[in-house]
KEKOL-693299 format. One line per 2 residues: number of its first residue (from 1); their letters; for each residue x, y, z of C-alpha. Coordinates in pm, whole numbers, plus 50000, padded with zeros to 5 digits. Example, Ala and Ser with C-alpha at 12.3 -4.5 7.8 and 13.67 -1.06 7.14 Angstrom:
2
1) AS) 51230/49550/50780; 51367/49894/50714
***
This chain:
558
1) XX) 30224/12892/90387; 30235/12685/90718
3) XX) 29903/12490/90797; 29804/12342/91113
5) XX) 29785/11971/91157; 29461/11759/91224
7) XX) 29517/11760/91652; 29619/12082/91669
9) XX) 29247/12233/91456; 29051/11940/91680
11) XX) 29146/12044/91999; 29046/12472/91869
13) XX) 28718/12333/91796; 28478/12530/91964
15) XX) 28254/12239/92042; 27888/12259/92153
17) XX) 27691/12084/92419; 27555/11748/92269
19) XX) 27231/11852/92371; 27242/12125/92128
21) XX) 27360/11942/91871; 27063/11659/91980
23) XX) 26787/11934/91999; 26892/12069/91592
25) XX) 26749/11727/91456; 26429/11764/91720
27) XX) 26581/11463/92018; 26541/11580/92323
29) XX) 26774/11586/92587; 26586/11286/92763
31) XX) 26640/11099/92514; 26987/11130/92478
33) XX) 27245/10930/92719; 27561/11145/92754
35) XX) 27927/11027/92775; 28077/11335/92868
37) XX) 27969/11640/92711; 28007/11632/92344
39) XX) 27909/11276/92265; 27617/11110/92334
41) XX) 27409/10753/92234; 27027/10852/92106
43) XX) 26805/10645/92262; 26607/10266/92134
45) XX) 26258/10468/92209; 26325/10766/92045
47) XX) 26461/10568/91771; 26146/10323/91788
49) XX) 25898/10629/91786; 26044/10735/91461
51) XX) 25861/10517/91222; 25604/10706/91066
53) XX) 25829/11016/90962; 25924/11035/90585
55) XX) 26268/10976/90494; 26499/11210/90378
57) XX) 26752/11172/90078; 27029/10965/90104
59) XX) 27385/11049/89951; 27663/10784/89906
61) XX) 28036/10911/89968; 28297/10676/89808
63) XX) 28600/10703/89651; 28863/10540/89365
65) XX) 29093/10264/89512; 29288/10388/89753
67) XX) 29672/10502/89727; 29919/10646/89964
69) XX) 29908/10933/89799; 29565/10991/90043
71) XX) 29213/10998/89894; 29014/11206/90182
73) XX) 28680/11019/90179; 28617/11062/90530
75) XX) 28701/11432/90508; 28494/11458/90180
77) XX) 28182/11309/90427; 28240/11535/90665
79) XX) 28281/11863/90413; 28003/11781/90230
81) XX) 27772/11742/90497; 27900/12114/90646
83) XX) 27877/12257/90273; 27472/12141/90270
85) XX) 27412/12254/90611; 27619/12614/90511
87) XX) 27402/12633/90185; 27102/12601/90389
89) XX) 26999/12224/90412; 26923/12043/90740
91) XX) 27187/11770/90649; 27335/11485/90877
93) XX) 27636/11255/90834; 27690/10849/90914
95) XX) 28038/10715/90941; 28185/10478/91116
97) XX) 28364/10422/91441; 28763/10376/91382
99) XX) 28953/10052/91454; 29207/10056/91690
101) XX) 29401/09796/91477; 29489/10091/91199
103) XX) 29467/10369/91454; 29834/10195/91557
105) XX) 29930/10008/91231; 30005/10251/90947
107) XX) 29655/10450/90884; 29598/10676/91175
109) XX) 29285/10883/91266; 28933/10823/91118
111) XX) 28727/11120/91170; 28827/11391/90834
113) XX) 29104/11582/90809; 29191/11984/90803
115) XX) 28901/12202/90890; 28638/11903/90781
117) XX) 28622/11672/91076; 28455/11473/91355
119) XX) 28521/11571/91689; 28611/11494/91979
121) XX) 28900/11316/91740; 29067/11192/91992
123) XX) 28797/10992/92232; 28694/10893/91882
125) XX) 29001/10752/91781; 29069/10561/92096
127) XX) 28795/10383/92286; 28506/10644/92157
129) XX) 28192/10508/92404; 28327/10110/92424
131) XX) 28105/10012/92140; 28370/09800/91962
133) XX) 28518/09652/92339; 28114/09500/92393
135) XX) 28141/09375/92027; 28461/09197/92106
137) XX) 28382/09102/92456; 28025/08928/92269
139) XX) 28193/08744/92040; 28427/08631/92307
141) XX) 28149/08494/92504; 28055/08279/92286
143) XX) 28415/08112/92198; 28429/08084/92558
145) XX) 28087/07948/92611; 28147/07675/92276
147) XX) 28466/07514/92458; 28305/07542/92766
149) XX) 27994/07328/92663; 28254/07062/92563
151) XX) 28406/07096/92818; 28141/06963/92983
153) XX) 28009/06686/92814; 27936/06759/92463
155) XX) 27579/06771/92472; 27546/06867/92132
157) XX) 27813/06646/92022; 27987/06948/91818
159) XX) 28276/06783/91581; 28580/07001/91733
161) XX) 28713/06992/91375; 28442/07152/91264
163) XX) 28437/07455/91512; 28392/07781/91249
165) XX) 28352/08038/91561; 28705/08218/91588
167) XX) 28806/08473/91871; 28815/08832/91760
169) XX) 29025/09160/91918; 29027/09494/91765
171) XX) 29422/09519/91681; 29631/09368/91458
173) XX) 29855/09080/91596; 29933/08860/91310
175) XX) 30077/08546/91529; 29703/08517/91647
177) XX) 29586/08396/91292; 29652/08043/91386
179) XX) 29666/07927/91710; 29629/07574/91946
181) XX) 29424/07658/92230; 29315/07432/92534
183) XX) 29666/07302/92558; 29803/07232/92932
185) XX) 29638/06916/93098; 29265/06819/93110
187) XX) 29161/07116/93344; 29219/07345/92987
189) XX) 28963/07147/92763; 29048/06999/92481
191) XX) 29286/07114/92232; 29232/07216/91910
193) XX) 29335/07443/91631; 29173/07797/91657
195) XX) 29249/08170/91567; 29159/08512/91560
197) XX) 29009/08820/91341; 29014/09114/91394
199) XX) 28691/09262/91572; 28582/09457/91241
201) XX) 28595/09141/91073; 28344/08988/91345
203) XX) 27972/08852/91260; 27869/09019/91554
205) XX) 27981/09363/91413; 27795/09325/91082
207) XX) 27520/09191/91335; 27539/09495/91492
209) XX) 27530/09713/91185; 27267/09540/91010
211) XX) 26986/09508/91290; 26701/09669/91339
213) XX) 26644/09664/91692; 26717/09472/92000
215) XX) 26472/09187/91877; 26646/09169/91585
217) XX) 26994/09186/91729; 26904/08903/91933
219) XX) 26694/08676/91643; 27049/08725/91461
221) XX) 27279/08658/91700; 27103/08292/91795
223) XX) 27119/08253/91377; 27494/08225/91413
225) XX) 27646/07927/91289; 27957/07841/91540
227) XX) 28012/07460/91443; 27909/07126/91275
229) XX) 27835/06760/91422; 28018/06459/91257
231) XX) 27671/06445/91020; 27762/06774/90939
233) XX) 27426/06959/91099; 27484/07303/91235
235) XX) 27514/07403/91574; 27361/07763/91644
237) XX) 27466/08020/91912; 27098/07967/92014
239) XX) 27218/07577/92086; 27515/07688/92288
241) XX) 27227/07937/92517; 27464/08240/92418
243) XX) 27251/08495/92199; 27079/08608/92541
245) XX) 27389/08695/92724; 27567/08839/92398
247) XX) 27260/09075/92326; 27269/09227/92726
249) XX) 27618/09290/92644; 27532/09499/92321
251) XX) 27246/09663/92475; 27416/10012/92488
253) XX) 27662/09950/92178; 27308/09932/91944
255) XX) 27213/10292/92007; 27378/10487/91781
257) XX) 27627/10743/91868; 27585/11131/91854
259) XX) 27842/11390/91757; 27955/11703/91579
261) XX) 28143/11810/91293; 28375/12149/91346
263) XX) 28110/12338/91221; 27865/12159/91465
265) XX) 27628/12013/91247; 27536/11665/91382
267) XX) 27700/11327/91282; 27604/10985/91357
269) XX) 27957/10755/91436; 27849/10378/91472
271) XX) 27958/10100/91409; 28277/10026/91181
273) XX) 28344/09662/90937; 28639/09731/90755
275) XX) 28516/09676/90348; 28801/09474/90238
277) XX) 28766/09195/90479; 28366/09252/90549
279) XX) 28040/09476/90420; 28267/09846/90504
281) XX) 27915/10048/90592; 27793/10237/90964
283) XX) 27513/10036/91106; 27118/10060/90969
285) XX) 27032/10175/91252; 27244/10508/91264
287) XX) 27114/10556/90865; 26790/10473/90916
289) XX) 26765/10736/91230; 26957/10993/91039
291) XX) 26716/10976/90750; 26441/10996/90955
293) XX) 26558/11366/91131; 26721/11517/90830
295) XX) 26666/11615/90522; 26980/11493/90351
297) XX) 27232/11227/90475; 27592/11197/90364
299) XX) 27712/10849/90449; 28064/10645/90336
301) XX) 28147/10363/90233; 28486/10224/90318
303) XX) 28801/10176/90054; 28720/10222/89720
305) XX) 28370/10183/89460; 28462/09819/89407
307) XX) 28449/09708/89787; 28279/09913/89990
309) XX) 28003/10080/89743; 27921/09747/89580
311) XX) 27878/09611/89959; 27673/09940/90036
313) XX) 27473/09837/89706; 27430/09464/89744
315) XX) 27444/09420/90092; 27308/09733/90302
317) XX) 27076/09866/90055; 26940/09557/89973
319) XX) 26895/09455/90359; 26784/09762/90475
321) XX) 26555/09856/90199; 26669/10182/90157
323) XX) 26842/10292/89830; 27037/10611/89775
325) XX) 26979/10900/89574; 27331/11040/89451
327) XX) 27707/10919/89495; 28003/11094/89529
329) XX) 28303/10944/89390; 28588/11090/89559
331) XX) 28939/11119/89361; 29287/11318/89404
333) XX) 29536/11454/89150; 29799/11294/89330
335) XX) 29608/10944/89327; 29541/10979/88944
337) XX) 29934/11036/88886; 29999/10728/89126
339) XX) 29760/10493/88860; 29959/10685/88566
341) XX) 30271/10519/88732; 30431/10851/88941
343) XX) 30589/10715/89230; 30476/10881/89559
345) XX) 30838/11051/89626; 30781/11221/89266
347) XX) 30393/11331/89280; 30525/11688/89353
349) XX) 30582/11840/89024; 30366/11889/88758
351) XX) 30271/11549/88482; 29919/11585/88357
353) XX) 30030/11282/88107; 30024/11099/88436
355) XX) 29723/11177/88572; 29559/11132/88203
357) XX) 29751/10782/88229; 29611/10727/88572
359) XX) 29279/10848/88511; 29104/10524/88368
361) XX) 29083/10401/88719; 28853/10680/88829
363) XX) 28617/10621/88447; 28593/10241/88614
365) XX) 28430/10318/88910; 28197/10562/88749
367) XX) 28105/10316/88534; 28035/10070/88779
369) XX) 27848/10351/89007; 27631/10421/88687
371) XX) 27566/10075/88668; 27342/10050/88967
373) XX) 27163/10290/88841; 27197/10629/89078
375) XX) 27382/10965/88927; 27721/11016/88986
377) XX) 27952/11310/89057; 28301/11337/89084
379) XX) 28501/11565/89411; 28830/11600/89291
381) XX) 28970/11643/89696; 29194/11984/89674
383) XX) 29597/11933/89765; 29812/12231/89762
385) XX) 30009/12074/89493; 29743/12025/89233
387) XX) 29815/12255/88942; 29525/12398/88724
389) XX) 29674/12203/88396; 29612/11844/88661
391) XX) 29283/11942/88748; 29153/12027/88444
393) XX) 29240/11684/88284; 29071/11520/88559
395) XX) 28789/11732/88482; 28771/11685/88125
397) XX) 28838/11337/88181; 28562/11329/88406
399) XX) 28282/11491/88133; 28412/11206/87873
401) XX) 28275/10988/88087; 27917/11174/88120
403) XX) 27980/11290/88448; 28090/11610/88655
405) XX) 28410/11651/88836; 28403/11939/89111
407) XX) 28689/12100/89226; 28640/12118/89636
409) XX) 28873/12274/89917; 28677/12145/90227
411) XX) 29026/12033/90383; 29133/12422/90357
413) XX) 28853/12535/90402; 28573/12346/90556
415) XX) 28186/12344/90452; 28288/12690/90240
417) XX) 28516/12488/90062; 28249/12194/89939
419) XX) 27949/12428/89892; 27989/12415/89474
421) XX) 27981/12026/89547; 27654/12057/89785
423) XX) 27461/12234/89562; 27554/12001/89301
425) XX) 27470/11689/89514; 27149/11809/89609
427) XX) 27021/11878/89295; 27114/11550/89220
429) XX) 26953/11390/89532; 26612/11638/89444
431) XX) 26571/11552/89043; 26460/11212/89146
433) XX) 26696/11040/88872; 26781/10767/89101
435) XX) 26688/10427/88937; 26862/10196/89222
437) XX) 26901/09841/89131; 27143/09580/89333
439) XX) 27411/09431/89075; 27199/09043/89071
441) XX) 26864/08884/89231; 26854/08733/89537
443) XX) 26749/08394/89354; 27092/08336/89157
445) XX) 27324/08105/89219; 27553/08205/89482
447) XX) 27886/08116/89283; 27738/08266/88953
449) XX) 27702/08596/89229; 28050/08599/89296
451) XX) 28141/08571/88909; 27920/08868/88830
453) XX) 28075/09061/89103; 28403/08983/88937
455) XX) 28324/09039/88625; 28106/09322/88619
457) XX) 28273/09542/88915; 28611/09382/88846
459) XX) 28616/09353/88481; 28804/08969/88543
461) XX) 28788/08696/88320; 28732/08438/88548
463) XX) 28672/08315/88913; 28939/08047/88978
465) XX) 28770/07848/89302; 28815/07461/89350
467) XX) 28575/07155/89384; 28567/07224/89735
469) XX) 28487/07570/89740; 28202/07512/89472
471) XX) 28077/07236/89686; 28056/07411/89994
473) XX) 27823/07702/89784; 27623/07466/89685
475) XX) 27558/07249/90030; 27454/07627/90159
477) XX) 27215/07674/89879; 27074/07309/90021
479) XX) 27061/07445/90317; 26848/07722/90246
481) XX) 27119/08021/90248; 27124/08065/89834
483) XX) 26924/08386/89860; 27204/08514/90062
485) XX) 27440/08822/89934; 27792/08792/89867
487) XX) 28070/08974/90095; 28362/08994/89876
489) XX) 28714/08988/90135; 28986/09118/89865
491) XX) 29239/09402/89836; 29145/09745/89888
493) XX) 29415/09845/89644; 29340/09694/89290
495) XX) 29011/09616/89138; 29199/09284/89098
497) XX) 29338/09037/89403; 29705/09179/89327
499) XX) 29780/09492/89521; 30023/09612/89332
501) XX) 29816/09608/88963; 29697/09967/88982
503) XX) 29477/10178/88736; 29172/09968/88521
505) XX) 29314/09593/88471; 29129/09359/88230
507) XX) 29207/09018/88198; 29282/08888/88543
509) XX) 29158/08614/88732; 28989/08630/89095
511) XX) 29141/08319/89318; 28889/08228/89610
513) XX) 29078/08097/89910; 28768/08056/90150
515) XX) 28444/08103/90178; 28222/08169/90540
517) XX) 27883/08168/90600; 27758/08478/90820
519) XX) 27373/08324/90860; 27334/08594/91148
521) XX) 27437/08868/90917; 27278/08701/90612
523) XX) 27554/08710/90306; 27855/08478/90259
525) XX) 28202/08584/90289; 28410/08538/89980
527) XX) 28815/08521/90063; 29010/08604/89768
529) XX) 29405/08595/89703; 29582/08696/90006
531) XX) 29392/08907/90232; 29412/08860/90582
533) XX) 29077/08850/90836; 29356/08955/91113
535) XX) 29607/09216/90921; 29900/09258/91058
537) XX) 30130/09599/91148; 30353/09693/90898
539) XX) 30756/09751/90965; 30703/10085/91139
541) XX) 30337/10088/91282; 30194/10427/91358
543) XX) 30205/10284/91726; 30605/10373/91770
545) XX) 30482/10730/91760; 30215/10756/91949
547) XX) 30246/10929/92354; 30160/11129/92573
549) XX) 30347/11444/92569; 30447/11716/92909
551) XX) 30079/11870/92881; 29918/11508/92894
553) XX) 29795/11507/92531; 29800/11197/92252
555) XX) 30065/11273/91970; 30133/11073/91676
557) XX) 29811/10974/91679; 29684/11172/91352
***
């Protein structure tokens, strides 16, 4: 049987005017600002007159860690959200924009996959409606407007060693992760050792995510920390007479962005951290808008449970104040053989000792889900391959573990193919057995926070961080920042720091590197092992494939 690839079912979409789509959750076509004619942003006043409607229930989306065998969280999202709106539910979906920096490394597209996606994929894909270029060209500013003040005298007699404000740009260029800028004579400035991240990795984009409102975009902008004076006092972006500037240039990129599935059920796309290298969720606003128009919203979390639902946990939840009401923990048969040890040329035939083997990776994070106190169930994403044997160890691997693993086909099949796993979720989501609880109180010590992240979520033995490290946690706590969250930056591939240590590890050790202080966003980033804030591409990037072909359309792209 010959199936159709990801382009070729995006561009059959029979798409719907975004005002239709607008008009099913009740926003009015004044209120929406169009790019083109099947996106749109919702507007800050419609958004603002929202306040007094009740909130609807909030499902979580995230997955086991991720293998490249392919988990499908996005396209889970996506089919789960068409299989509650098929079974009758007014149901919305939040994800997040996608990077250009894995759009031409090695990951490709970011809006589903099969017959469960986001469209238009490809505007989506590429520049979408410029939302990460403002974030990039905000951060800019203010790197610009930091050299430029000493440039010009120094006012506030910033210690150019102590400059913590990098540049950003949303790809990955590896020979930008340390650079000497200013160099060329005394019309350049002064030089200095600098470097870049990539924009997902950017304060400004967990700014962005994380606000309420203009105000509060603006409030957290001027919080930003860019550098130190010899007496080591902090220099704000509210010193350097930026956060005014930066916020006009985010005015459009904080109204959330309006689309449609295949099915045309409506789909919130904003913003997009990446969750290994910062908090991996779509902005506050877009969730906090959804949830105020539907009845249920299906939202992601990026990478796997340990990263990106801990983050949705600890850091969104807890900022936002709103907590969710079920999780879906999305796995493969083809991942589970992967853990069990099945390299990926070999996942083909039959070896449900193998996905038994590899199974103890998916018990982890169900454990961990559990331990936050909201009810958990299991979507085992459909692949051709999958034999019945496979999928019923998963299954009865699954129930071991006090939980329910649903077979679903959404990829095949589309919101037909996840309506078992709807009806499930929202019975889940209705029984009101949601006891949400972040993982530890705002009041504890910020390096016992990173221990019981590492401990609890990543079953380690220890933290390994040096005098330096420790001291630095500590001056912040002086400073008024130890009520602050913890951002952990560490592999997406292992629940340990080692990439390559697959399945449920015990006995490691977590090695900080670094740690930042995001006082805009409000949680500390914690660098462990060897993850990069600017990745780079890998041998063959995606990007050697990707043209234009005689009809003028993208390939290689998906």
């Amino acid at each position: 049987m010959s199936y159709k690839s990801d382009i070729e079912i995006a561009r059959e979409a029979n798409k719907k005017p975004i005002q239709e789509i607008g008009a099913r959750l009740g926003i009015g076509a004044d209120h929406l600002l169009p790019y083109g004619h099947d996106k749109a942003k919702v507007s800050q006043d419609f958004i603002a007159g929202l306040n007094g409607h009740e909130n609807g229930k909030l499902i979580l989306v995230t997955a086991i860690n991720p293998t490249p065998a392919g988990e499908g969280k996005t396209t889970t999202t996506v089919g789960l959200g068409d299989g509650l709106n098929r079974i009758g539910k007014n149901a919305a979906i939040c994800i997040r924009e996608a990077s250009l920096g894995p759009c031409f490394g090695m990951k490709g597209g970011a809006a589903g996959g099969g017959y469960a996606q986001v469209v238009p994929m490809e505007e989506m894909n590429l520049h979408f409606t410029g939302d990460f270029h403002a974030i990039t060209s905000a951060h800019n500013l203010l790197s610009a407007m930091i050299d430029n003040h000493i440039y010009w005298g120094n006012e506030l007699e910033i210690d150019e060693r102590r400059i913590v404000w990098r540049r950003v740009m949303d790809m990955n260029d590896r020979a930008l992760r340390d650079i000497v800028v200013s160099l060329g004579g005394v019309a350049n400035g002064f030089p200095r050792q600098g470097g870049f991240d990539i924009t997902v990795a950017s304060e400004v984009m967990a700014i962005l995510c994380l606000a309420d409102d203009l105000d509060d975009l603006r409030k957290r902008l001027g919080d930003i920390i860019v550098a130190y004076r010899r007496d080591r006092t902090p220099i704000y972006a509210r010193d350097i007479k930026a956060d005014g500037a930066m916020t006009v240039l985010l005015k459009d990129a904080m109204q959330p962005n309006l689309v449609q599935t295949l099915e045309n059920n409506p789909a919130f796309v904003h913003g997009g951290p990446f969750a290994n290298i910062a908090h991996g969720c779509n902005s506050v606003i877009a969730t906090k808008t959804a949830l105020k128009l539907a009845d249920y919203v299906v939202t992601e979390a990026g990478f796997g449970a340990d990263l990106g639902a801990e983050k949705f946990f600890d850091i969104k939840c807890r900022k936002a104040g709103i907590a969710p009401d079920a999780v879906v923990i999305v796995a493969t048969v083809r991942a589970m053989k992967m853990n069990g040890g099945v390299a990926k040329a070999d996942l083909g035939p039959e070896n449900v000792e193998a996905v038994q083997k590899g199974c103890p990776n998916l018990g982890r994070h169900i454990a961990n889900v559990k331990g936050f106190g909201v009810p958990v169930v299991v979507a085992i994403n459909h692949f051709v391959t999958d034999t019945e044997a496979e999928i019923q160890a998963v299954k009865d691997y699954v129930a071991s573990q006090g939980s329910e693993a649903i077979l679903c086909r959404h990829w095949e099949k589309g919101g037909e193919g996840a309506e078992e796993l709807a009806t499930r979720v929202a019975e889940l989501a209705d029984g009101g057995w949601s006891h949400f609880a972040p993982l530890y109180p705002d009041d504890m010590p910020l390096f016992e926070k990173v221990e019981t992240i590492a401990k609890r979520i990543y079953h380690a033995d220890e933290v390994l961080a040096d005098k330096k490290i420790r001291d630095q946690l500590r001056e912040w706590e002086k400073a008024g920042y130890g009520h602050l969250p913890i951002c952990m930056a560490k592999t997406q591939y292992s629940f340990s720091t080692d990439p390559n240590l697959r399945g449920a590890p015990t006995g490691h050790s977590v090695p900080v590197r670094e740690v930042r202080l995001s006082a805009g966003a409000g949680f500390i980033v914690v660098i462990c092992g060897e993850i990069m804030t600017m990745p780079g591409l890998p041998r063959h990037p995606s990007a050697e494939a990707i043209m234009l072909n005689e009809a003028g359309e993208v390939e290689g792209l998906f």
